[in-house]
C-alpha positions as CSV (number, residue, x, y, z in Angstrom):
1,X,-102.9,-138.2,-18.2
2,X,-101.7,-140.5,-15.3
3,X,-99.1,-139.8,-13.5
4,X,-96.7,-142.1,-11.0
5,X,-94.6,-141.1,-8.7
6,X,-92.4,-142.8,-6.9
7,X,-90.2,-141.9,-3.8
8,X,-87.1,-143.8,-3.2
9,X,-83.3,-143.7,-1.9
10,X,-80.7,-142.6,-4.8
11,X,-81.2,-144.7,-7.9
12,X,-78.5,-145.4,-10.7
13,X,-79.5,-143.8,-14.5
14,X,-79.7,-147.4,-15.6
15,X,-82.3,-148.6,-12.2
16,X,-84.2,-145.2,-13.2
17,X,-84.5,-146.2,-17.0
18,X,-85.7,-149.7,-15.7
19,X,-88.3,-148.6,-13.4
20,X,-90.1,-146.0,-15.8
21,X,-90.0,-148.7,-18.4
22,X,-91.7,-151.4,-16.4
23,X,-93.9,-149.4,-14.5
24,X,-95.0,-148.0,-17.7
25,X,-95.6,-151.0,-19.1
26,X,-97.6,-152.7,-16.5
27,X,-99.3,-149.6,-15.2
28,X,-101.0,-149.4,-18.8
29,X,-101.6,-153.3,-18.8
30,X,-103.7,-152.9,-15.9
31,X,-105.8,-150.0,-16.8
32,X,-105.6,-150.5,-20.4
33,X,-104.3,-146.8,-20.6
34,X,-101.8,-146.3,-24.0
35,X,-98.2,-146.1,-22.1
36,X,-97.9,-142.8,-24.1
37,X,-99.9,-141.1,-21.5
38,X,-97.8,-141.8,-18.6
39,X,-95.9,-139.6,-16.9
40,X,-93.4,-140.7,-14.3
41,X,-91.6,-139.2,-11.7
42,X,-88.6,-140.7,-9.5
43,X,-87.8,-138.4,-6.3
44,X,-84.8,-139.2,-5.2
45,X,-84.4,-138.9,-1.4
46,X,-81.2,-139.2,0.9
47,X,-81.4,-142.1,3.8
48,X,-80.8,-139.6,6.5
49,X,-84.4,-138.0,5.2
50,X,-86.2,-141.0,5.0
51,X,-87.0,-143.1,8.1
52,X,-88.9,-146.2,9.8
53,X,-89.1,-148.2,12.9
54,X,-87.8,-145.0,15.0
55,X,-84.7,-145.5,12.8
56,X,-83.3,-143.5,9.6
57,X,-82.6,-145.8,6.5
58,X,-78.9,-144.9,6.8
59,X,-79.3,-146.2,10.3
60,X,-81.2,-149.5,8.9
61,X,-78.7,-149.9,6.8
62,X,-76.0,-149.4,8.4
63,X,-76.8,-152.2,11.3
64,X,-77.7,-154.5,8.1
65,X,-74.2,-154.2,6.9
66,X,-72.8,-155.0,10.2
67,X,-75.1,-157.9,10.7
68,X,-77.2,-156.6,13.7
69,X,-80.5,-156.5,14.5
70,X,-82.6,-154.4,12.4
């Protein structure tokens, strides 16, 4: 049975219920895999736990907003 995971910032019910769907759809499209044997997983992480360029996401984020460099 495959399984995907995916690891992301906090997601809406309808983003969640659009991302199993298509990655469902294509993951079994590319391996020729029935979608019925997919599992998926979304781990929802907060931006303070989650971090790159020496910077948290909130961080990212919050200079984005503000229109500085990122």
């Amino acid at each position: 049975m495959p399984y995907i995971t995916m690891e992301c910032g906090k997601l809406t019910t309808e983003q969640k219920r659009n991302l199993i769907s298509r990655l469902t759809v294509t993951a079994s499209k590319v391996t020729g895999i029935p979608q019925e044997f997919f599992m998926i997983t979304i781990k929802e992480l907060p931006d303070t736990n989650m971090g790159f360029g020496g910077k948290t996401v909130e961080m990212t984020k919050r200079e984005y907003k503000k229109g500085g460099d990122v």
